[in-house]
VOZATOR-142661 format. One line per 5 residues: number of its first residue (from 0); for each residue x, y, z of C-alpha. Coordinates in steps of 0.001 Angstrom, whole numbers. Example, Ala and Ser with C-alpha at 12.3 -4.5 7.8 and 13.67 -1.06 7.14 Angstrom:
0 = 12300 -4500 7800  13670 -1060 7140
This chain:
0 = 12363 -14953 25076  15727 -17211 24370  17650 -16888 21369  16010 -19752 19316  12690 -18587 20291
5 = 13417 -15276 18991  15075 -16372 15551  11875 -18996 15511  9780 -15967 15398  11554 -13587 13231
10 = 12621 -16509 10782  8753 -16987 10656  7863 -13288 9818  11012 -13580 7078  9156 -16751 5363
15 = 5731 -15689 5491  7507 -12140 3937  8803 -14373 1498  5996 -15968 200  3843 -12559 259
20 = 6764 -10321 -1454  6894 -12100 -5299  3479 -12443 -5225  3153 -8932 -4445  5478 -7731 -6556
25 = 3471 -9665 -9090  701 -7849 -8649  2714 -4448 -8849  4114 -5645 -12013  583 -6141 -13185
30 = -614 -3239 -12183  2127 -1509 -14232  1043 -2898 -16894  -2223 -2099 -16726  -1185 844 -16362
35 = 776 684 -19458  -1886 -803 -21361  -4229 2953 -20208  -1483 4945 -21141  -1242 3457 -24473
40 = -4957 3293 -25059  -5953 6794 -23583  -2499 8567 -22857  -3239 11214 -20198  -6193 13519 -20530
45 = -9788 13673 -19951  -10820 10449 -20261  -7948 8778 -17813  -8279 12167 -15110  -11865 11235 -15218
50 = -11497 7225 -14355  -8484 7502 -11741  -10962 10462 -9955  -13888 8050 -10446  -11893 5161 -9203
55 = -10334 6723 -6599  -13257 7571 -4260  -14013 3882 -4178  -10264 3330 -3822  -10161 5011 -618
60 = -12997 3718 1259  -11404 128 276  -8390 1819 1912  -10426 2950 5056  -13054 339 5703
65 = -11301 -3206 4155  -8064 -3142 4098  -7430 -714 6472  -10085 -230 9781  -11794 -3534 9105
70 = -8756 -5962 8629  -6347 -4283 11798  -9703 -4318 13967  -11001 -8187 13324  -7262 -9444 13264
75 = -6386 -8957 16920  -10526 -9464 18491  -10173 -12973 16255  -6777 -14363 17832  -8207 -13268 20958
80 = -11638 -15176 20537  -9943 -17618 19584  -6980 -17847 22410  -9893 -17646 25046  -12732 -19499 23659
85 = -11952 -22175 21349  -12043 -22280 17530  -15614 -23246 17441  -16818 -19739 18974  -14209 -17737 16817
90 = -15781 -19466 13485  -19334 -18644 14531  -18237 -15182 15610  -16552 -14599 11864  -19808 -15725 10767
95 = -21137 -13051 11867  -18869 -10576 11288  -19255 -11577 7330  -22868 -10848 7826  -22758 -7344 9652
100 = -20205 -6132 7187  -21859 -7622 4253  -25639 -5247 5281  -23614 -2260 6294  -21115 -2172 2876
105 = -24306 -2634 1402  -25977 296 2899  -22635 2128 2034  -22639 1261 -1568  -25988 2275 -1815
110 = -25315 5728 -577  -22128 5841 -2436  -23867 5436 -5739  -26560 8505 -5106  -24040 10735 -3421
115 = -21544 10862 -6379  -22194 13726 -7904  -21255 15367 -4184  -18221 13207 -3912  -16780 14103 -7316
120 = -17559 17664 -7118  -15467 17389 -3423  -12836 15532 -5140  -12080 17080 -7780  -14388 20305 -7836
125 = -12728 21703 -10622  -13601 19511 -13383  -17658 21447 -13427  -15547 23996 -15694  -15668 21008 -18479
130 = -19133 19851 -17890  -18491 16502 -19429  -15650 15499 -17854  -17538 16260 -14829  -20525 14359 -16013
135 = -18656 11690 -17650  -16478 11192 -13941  -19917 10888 -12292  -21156 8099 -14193  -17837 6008 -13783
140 = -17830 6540 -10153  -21435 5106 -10128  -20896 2094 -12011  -17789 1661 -9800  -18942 2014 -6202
145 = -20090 -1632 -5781  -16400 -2154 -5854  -15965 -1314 -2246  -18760 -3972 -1070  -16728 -6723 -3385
150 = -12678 -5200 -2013  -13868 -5144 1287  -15559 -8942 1484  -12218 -10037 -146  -10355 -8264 2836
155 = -12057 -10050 5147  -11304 -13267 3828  -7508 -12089 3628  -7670 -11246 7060  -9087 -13915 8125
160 = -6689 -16149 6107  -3889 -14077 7072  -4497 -14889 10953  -4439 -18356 10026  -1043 -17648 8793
165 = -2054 -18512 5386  -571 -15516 3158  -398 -16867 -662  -3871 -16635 -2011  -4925 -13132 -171
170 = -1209 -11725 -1821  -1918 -13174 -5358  -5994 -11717 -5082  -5026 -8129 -6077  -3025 -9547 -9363
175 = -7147 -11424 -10617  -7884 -7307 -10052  -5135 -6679 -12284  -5547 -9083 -15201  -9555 -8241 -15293
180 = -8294 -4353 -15712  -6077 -5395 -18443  -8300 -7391 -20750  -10873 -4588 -20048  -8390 -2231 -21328
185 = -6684 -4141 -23884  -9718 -6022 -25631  -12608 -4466 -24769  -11902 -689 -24736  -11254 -111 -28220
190 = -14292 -1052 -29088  -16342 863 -26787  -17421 4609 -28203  -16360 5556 -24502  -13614 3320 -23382
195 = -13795 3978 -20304  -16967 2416 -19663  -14531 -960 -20371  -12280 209 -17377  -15343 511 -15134
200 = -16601 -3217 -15796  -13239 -4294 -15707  -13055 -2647 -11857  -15849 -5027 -10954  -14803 -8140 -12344
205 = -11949 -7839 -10469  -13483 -7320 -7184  -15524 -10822 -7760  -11911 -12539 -8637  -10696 -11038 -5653
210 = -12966 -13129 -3208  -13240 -16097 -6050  -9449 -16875 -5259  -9790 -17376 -1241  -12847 -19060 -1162
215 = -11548 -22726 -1673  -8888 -21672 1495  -11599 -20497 3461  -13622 -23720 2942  -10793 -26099 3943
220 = -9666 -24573 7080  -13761 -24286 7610  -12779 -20742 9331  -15774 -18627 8910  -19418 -20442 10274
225 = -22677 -19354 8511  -23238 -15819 7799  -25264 -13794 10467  -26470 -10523 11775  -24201 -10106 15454
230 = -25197 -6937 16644  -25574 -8794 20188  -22414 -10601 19716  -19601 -8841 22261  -17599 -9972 20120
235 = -18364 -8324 17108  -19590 -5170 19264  -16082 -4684 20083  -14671 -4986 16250  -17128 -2021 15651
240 = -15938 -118 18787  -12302 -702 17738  -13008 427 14226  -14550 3602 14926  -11396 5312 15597
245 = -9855 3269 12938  -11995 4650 10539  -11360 8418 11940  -8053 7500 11634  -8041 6478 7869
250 = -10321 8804 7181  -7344 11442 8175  -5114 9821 5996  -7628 10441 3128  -7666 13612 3496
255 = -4199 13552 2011  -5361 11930 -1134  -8265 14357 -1518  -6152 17497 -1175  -3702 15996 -3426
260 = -5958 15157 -6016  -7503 19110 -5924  -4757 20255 -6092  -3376 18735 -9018  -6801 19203 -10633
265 = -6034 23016 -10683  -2498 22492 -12131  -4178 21509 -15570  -5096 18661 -17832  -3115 15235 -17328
270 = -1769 16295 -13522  -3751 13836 -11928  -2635 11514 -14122  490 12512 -13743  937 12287 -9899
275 = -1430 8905 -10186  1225 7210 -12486  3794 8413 -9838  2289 7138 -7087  1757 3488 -8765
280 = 5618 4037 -9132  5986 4444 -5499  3292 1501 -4332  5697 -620 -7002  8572 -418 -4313
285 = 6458 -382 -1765  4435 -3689 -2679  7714 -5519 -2448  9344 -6597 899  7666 -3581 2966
290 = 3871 -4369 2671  4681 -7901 3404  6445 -7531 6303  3669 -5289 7287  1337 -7559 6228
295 = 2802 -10783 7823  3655 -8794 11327  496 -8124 12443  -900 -11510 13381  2615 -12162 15013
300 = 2167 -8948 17116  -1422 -9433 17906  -415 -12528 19769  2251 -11055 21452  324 -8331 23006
305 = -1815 -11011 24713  1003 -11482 27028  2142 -9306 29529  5865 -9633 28614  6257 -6643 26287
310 = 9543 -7409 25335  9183 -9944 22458  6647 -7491 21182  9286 -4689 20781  11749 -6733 19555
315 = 9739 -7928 16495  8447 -4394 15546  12246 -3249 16020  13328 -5842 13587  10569 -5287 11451
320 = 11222 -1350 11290  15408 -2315 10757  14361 -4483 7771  11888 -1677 5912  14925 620 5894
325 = 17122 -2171 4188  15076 -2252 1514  13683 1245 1785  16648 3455 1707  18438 2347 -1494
330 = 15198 1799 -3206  14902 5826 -2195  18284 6426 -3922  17292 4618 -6882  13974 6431 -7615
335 = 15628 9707 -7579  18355 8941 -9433  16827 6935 -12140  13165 8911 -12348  13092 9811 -15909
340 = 14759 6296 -16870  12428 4383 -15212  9010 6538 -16125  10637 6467 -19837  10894 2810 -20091
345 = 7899 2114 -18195  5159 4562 -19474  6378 6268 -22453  5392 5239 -25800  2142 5766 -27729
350 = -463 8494 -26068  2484 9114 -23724  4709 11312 -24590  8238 12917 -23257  6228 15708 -21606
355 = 4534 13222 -19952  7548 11192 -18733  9363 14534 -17656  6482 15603 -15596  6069 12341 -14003
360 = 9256 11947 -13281  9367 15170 -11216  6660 14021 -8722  7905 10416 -8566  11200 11639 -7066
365 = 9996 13878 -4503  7953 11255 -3431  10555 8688 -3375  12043 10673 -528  9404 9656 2109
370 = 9701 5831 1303  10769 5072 4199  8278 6526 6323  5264 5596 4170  6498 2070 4575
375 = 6766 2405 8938  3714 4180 9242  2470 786 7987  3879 -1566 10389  3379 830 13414
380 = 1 1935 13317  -745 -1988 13532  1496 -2258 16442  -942 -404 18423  -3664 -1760 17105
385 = -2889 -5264 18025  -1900 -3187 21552  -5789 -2083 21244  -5064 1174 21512  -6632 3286 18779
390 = -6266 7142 20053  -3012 7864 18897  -2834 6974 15458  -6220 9095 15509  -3881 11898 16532
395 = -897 11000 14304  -2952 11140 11632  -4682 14556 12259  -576 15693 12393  119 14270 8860
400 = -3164 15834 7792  -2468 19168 9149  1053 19344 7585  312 18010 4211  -1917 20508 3876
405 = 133 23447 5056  2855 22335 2607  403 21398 -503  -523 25067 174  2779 26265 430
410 = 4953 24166 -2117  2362 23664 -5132  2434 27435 -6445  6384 27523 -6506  7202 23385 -7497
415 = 4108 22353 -8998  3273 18645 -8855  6753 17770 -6974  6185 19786 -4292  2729 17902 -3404
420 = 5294 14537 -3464  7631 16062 -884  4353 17417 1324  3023 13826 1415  7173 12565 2042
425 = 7293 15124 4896  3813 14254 6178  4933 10978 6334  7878 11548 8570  5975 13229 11054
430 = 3481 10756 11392  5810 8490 12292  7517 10144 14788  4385 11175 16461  3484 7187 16502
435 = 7109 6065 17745  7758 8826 20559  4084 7586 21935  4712 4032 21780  8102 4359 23418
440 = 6744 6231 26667  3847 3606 26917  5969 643 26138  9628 1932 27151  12755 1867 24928
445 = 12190 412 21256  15542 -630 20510  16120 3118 19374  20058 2772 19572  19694 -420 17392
450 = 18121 1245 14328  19832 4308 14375  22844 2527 14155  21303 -77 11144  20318 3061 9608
455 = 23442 5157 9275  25191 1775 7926  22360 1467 5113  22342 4991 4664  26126 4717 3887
460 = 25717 1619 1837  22981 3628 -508  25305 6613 -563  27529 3721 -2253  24925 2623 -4200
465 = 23916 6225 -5611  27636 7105 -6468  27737 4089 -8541  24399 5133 -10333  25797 8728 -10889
470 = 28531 7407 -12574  26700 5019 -14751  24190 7830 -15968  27356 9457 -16841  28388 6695 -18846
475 = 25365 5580 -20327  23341 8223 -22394  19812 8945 -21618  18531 8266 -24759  19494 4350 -24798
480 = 16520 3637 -22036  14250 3936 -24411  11960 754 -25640  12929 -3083 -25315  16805 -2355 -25298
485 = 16161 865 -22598  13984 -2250 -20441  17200 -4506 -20683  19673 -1379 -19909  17414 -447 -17132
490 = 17198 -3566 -15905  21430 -4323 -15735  22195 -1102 -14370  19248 -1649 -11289  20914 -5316 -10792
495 = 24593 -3960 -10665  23411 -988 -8112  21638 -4198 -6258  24724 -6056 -5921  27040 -2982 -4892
500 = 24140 -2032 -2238  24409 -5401 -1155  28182 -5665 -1183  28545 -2279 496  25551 -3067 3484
505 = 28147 -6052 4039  31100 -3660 3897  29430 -1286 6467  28642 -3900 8581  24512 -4000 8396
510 = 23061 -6360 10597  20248 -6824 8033  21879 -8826 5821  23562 -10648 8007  20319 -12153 9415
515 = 19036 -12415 5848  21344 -14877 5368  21447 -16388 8771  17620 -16922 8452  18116 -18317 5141
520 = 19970 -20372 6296  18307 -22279 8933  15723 -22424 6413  17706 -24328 3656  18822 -26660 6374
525 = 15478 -27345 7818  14747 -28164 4059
């Protein structure tokens, strides 16, 4: 691959990055505040342990089947039907992938819906010692499970959209999901003797705005034919074949979130909260630049493992990996040295109190630590899934399992609801070794040298960065982020950190931002 071909390519991934990062960060920032808008309405207790619990089980088959087995699998089988066959056979053959999916989700949701009772009890097993926050968690996972039928339909369509290079409407879906939560909250809660009955309705409108936004897309690039049952289809035999390990695979990673969840169950009223608020925290950073460039790689590297030239492939997925830990590594600084700022200006206030914001703030900075690696496990699993190869995250996976459990078991007694953050940071890490010592004996060297050396720069850079934030927390007294006038303090002192990151990544000669602006470049002047 020249020069120009290669900046071509990786000036691509940075504009379709571009367009996917503010409208994902728009949807974190809606998310926040509908998470806001629960805190204030129910605070942390019963009622919200019993709707994140209820929500979550849902939540995580979304995770496994849509947006995670169902998406990586029909991604790469689509470019290739349509490489080999012409864009007439791959729009009959998403045809009838829609209508497969659309019977088995079905059959899923059905099952779902009588098996709750089981799911909640293995989720969260301690909540039969308050028998209605046991029942009441049953009934909101029922009324919630036709969520996964609605999330996953609308990850096709992303999917499908996103292979078309088309990235806008599938990022800005997930903010519709957002909004519906909020009015449900806001408006319709209060009024409810149990509010969060509101919550649950509010889960399923969004799931119908989710698909409502990509529908007009869909129609004009008249990408998916009629809707049919494929069983005999090759084609759609081998999205099934690829998934199953996919699904094993996911299905690991799960496992995390279920032994996270019991185990903050038995910590005592408001932990799940607690570490759920945390987590949003962490998805926050994480919905910015990282998911897109995860996002907008994929179709880029499914078409690259078509040829037989690996080289272009590794490049991309090295750049890819050097631009996570740009953003990654300072954001990691950040969290940990503003935790109880930012949970204090962004949750506390009404039901939520300065208990609250401590306790969050503990688990929110021991899992700031594995930002990073949460972020590459998310660009390198699909690396060998557009390689078709679907053992090895199988086996990754069963490593991050095994570990996070190990060190849930042997961290929660003595740290409490941090030291399930710094299991799932550690898990994390070893997952993606596992995946990149793999990948480099099937596919040779990765451009290791090239990272580490980006790395130790932006590692230096956010040393640079978290000096300056230790002496501004020195400066500026804890008590003045609180409220309106905390938001605007919180909000100079992040921009000034941004700037001296960026100033020192310069300094320390990154590469990163040198291409940042490189790229930007050619793209103004294209303009």
């Amino acid at each position: 691959m020249s020069a120009s071909d290669r900046d071509e390519v990786r000036g691509r991934l940075v504009r379709s990055a571009s367009t996917i990062t503010p409208l994902t960060l728009l949807s974190r920032v809606t998310g926040y505040v509908r998470d806001k808008v629960v805190a204030l309405t129910l605070g942390a207790g019963m009622r919200t342990d019993a709707f994140f619990v209820a929500f979550r089980i849902p939540n995580m088959l979304r995770e496994i089947i849509g947006e995670g087995a169902m998406s990586s699998a029909v991604i790469p089988v689509y470019t290739e039907v349509s490489h080999e066959r012409g864009e007439e056979a791959a729009r009959a053959f998403l045809g009838r992938v829609a209508g497969t999916f659309a019977l088995i989700l079905t059959g899923i949701t059905a099952a779902g819906i009588l098996a709750s009772p089981w799911l909640v009890a293995l989720l969260a097993g301690q909540f039969r010692a308050v028998p209605a926050k046991f029942a009441l968690t049953v009934v909101l996972n029922r009324w919630i499970f036709p969520y996964i039928l609605l999330v996953s339909l609308a990850a096709l369509c992303q999917a499908v959209l996103n292979a078309h290079h088309r990235f806008a409407a599938p990022a800005a879906a997930p903010i519709l999901m957002n909004v519906a939560l909020i009015v449900a909250a806001w408006l319709v809660a209060p009024r409810l003797a149990e509010p969060t009955y509101a919550l649950a309705g509010g889960v399923l409108a969004g799931g119908v705005l989710q698909i409502a936004v990509q529908v007009p897309q869909l129609r004009r690039l008249r990408a998916v034919g009629k809707p049919a049952l494929g069983w005999r289809d090759p084609a759609v035999r081998s999205v099934l074949v690829l998934m199953s390990p996919r699904l094993l695979a996911y299905g690991i990673n799960s496992v995390n979130t279920v032994v996270a969840t019991r185990f903050a169950a038995g910590l005592g009223d408001a932990s799940v909260s607690y570490l759920y608020y945390a987590n949003r925290l962490k998805e926050l950073v994480l919905g910015g630049f990282a998911v897109s460039i995860a996002t907008a790689i994929l179709p880029t590297l499914s078409r690259q493992a078509l040829s037989p030239d690996r080289e272009p492939f590794k490049d991309h997925l090295s750049f890819a990996l050097r631009l996570i830990a740009f953003v990654t590594l300072p954001a990691t600084v950040g969290l940990v040295a503003l935790q109880t700022p930012i949970v204090r200006v962004l949750f506390e206030g009404g039901r939520f109190g300065a208990a609250d914001t401590r306790a969050t703030a503990g688990v929110l900075a021991t899992l700031s630590l594995g930002l990073f690696f949460f972020a590459a496990v998310r660009v390198v699993v699909p690396a060998f899934y557009a390689l078709k190869s679907t053992a090895l995250p199988v086996a990754a996976a069963l490593a991050d399992a095994s570990v996070f459990v190990a060190l849930c078991a042997a961290l929660t007694p003595a740290m409490g609801l941090p030291g399930i953050g710094l299991a799932s940071s550690a898990a994390a890490a070893v997952n993606v070794g596992v995946l990149l010592v793999v990948l480099r004996r099937r596919e040779g060297r990765l451009r290791g040298r090239a990272i580490a050396a980006s790395v130790a720069r932006i590692a230096a850079a956010s040393a640079a960065m978290g000096a300056l934030l230790w002496a501004a927390l020195r400066v500026v007294p804890l008590e003045a982020f609180r409220g309106w006038r905390g938001a605007a303090v919180l909000s100079a002192v992040i921009i000034v950190a941004t700037l001296a990151y960026w100033a020192a990544a310069h300094w320390f000669g990154a590469p990163e931002a040198k291409e940042l602006r490189r790229l930007a470049g050619r793209r103004r002047a294209r303009a």
